[in-house]
N, C-alpha and C positions, 0 to 999 in steps of 0.2 A: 318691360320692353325698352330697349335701347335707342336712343333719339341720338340724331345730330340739329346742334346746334348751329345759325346763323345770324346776323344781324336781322335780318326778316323775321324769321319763324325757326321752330324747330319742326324733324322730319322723321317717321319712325323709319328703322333698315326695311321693314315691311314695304312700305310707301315706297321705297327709292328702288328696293327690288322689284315690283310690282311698274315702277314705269322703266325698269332696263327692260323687262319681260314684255313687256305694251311694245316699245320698239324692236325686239326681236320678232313679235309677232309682226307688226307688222310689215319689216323686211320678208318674212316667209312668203306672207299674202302676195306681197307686193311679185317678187320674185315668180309664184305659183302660178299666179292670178293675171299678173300684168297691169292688176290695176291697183289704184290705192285703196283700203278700205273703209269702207262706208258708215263703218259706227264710231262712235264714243270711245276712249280707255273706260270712261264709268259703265258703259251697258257692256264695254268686255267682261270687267270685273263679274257685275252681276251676274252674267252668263254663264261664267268659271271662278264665281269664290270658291266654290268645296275643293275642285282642281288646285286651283292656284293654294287656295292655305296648306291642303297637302304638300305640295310640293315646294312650299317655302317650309315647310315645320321638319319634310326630309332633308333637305339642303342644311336647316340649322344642327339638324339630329348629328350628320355625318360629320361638321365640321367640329363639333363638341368632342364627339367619338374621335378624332385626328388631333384634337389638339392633347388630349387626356393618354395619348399614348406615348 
């Protein structure tokens, strides 16, 4: 797995795509709903890991597949 590094900590692209996707969802909500929503990123996560790892492991699949061409 591929980390970035900072003088803090480092960050897997996992983690960093997993909160661009926390703030998309929660523009959708927001947007849908009208309101803000009421849970966690963490009890998102837990709600949608099998969702979400698919869809970051397609995202890497495709960009592998683009770069190799």
């Amino acid at each position: 797995m591929k980390y970035i590094t900072t003088s803090e900590s480092h960050f897997s692209h996992f983690r960093l795509w997993l909160a661009s996707q926390w703030t998309i969802h929660c523009n959708e909500v927001l947007s849908v709903t009208h309101k803000a929503t009421t849970y966690s990123m963490e009890n998102w996560i837990k709600r949608n890991k099998h969702f979400l790892r698919r869809q970051y492991s397609n995202i890497i699949k495709n960009d592998s597949k683009n770069w190799n061409e």
